[in-house]
C-alpha positions in Angstrom: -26.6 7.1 1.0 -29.9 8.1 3.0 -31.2 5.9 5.5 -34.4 6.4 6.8 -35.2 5.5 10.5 -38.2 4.7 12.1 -38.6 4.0 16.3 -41.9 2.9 17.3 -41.3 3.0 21.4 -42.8 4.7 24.1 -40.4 4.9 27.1 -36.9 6.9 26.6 -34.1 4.6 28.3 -35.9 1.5 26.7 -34.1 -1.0 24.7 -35.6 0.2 21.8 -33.9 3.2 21.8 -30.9 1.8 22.7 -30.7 0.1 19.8 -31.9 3.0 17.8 -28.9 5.1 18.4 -26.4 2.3 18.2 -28.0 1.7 14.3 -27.7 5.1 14.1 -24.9 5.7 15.6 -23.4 3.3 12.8 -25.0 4.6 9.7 -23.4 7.7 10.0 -20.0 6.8 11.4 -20.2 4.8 7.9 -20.5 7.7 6.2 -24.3 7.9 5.2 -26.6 10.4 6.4 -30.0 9.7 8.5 -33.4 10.6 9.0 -34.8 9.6 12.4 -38.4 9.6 13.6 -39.1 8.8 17.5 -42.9 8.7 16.7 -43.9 8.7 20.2 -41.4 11.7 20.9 -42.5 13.7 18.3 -46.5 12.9 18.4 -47.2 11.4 15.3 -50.7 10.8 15.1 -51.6 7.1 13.9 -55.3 7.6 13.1 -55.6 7.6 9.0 -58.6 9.8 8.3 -60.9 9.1 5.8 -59.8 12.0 4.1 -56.4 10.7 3.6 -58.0 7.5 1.7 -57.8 7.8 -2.2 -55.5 9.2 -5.1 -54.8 13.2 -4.9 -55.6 13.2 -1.3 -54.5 16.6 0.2 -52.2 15.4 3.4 -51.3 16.4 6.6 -48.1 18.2 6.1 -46.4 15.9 8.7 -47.7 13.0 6.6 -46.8 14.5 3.7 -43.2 15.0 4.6 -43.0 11.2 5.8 -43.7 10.1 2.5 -41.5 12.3 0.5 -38.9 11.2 3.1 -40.0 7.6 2.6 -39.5 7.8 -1.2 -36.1 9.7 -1.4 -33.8 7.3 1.0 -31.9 4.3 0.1 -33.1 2.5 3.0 -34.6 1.8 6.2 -34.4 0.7 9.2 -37.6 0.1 11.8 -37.5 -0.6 15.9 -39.7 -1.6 17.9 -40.8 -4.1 20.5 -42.9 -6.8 19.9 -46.9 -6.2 21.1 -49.3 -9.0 20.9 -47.4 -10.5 17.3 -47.8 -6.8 15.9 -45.3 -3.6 16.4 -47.2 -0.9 18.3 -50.3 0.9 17.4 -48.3 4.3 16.6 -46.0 2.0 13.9 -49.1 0.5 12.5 -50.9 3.8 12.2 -47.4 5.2 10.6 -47.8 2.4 8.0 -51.0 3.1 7.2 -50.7 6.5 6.9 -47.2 6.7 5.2 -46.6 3.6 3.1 -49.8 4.1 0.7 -51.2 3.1 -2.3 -50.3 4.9 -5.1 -46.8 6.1 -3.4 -44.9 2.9 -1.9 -46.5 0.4 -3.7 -49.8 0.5 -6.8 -52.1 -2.2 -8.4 -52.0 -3.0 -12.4 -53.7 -5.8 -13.9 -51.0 -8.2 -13.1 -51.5 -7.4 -8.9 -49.2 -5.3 -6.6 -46.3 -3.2 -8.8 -44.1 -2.2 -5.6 -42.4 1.1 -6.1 -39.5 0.8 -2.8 -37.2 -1.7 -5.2 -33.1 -1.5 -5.0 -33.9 -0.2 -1.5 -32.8 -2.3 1.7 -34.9 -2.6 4.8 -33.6 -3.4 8.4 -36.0 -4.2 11.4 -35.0 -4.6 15.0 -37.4 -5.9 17.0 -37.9 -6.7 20.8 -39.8 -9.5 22.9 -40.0 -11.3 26.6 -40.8 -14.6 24.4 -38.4 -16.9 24.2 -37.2 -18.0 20.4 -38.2 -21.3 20.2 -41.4 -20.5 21.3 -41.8 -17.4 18.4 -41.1 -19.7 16.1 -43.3 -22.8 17.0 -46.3 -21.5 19.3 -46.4 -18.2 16.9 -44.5 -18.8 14.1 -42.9 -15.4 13.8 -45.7 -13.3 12.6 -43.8 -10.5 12.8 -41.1 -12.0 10.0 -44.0 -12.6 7.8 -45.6 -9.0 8.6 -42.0 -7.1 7.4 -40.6 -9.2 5.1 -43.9 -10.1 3.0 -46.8 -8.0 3.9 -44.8 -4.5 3.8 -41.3 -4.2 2.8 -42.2 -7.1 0.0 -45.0 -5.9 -1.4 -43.1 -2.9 -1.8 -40.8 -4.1 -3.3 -38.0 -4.4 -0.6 -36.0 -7.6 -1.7 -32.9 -7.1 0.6 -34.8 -7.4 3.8 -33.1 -8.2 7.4 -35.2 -8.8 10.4 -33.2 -9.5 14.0 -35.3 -9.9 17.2 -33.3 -9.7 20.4 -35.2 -11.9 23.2 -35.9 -12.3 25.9 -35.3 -8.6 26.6 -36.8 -9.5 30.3 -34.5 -12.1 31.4 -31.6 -10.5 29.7 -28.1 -9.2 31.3 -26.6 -5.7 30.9 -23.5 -8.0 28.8 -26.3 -9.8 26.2 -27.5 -6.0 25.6 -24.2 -4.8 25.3 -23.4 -7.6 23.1 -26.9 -7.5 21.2 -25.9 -4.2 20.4 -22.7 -4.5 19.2 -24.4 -7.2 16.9 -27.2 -4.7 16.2 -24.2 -2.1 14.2 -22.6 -5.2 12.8 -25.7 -5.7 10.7 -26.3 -2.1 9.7 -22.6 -1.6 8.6 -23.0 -5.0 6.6 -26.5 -3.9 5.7 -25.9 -0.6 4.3 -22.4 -1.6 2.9 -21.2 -0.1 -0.5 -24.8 1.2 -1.2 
């Protein structure tokens, strides 16, 4: 299988990418191949024009080959931290500009027809917030953005989110553990597939 993979973090050394090549690390050691975007590495420009709005929209190229990309795996797997209850402004913009009407997902009379089913997603995510106060202060709006608002409405039923907090407070033997845990759930994930 394909897997797609997705890292939405500035600093190289972080965490994030930690993670990153542990999932990727993984993936292929399972036998599947990957395609892996560090967005801040490689520039990726977040700002969706308004010529990129509509059907039969010329695209940027690099746009254009993230959704044929987007389109052709099996499945996915997104990392980033967690910024003000959203993933970073360079993820978003990747969203907005990759997953699109018309390609991931269309509209018929009955509502939203998403067009990413049979595929499985995987999101790591990062924070300094302490669980139980994600889940009672906040109430995890970053589950809700993944699971419902993007992979869902795309169709994405086999959806795993794992956050690893409090990255702050944490101890060289949690991350080392976290990501040991972190290629459990990919090799589970992406299992038979």
């Amino acid at each position: 299988m394909k897997v797609l993979v997705i890292l939405g973090h500035q600093r190289p050394g972080s965490f994030c990418h930690a993670i990153t090549e542990a999932a990727v690390e993984q993936i292929q050691a399972d036998g599947h191949e990957t395609i892996v975007h560090d967005l801040y590495q490689e520039g990726f420009d977040p700002i969706l024009p308004d010529a990129e709005i509509g059907r039969d929209v010329r695209l940027d190229p690099t746009v254009q080959q993230h959704c044929d990309e987007l389109m052709a795996v099996d499945g996915y797997v997104v990392v980033h931290p967690n910024w003000w209850a959203t993933p970073p402004a360079i993820l978003k913009g990747w969203i907005d500009r990759v997953v699109r009407q018309g390609l991931a997902y269309s509209f018929n009379e009955s509502g939203v027809v998403g067009h990413l089913a049979g595929k499985t997603a995987v999101v790591f995510t990062t924070s300094n917030t302490p669980r139980d106060v994600e889940l009672t202060v906040y109430g995890d709006p970053l589950e809700n953005f993944w699971k419902t608002c993007v992979f869902g409405m795309c169709g994405v039923e086999d959806f795993t989110r794992r956050n690893y907090e409090s990255i702050i407070l944490s101890t060289p033997e949690q991350r080392a553990g976290w990501l040991e845990e972190t290629k459990k759930i990919v090799r589970e994930r992406f299992r038979g597939k």
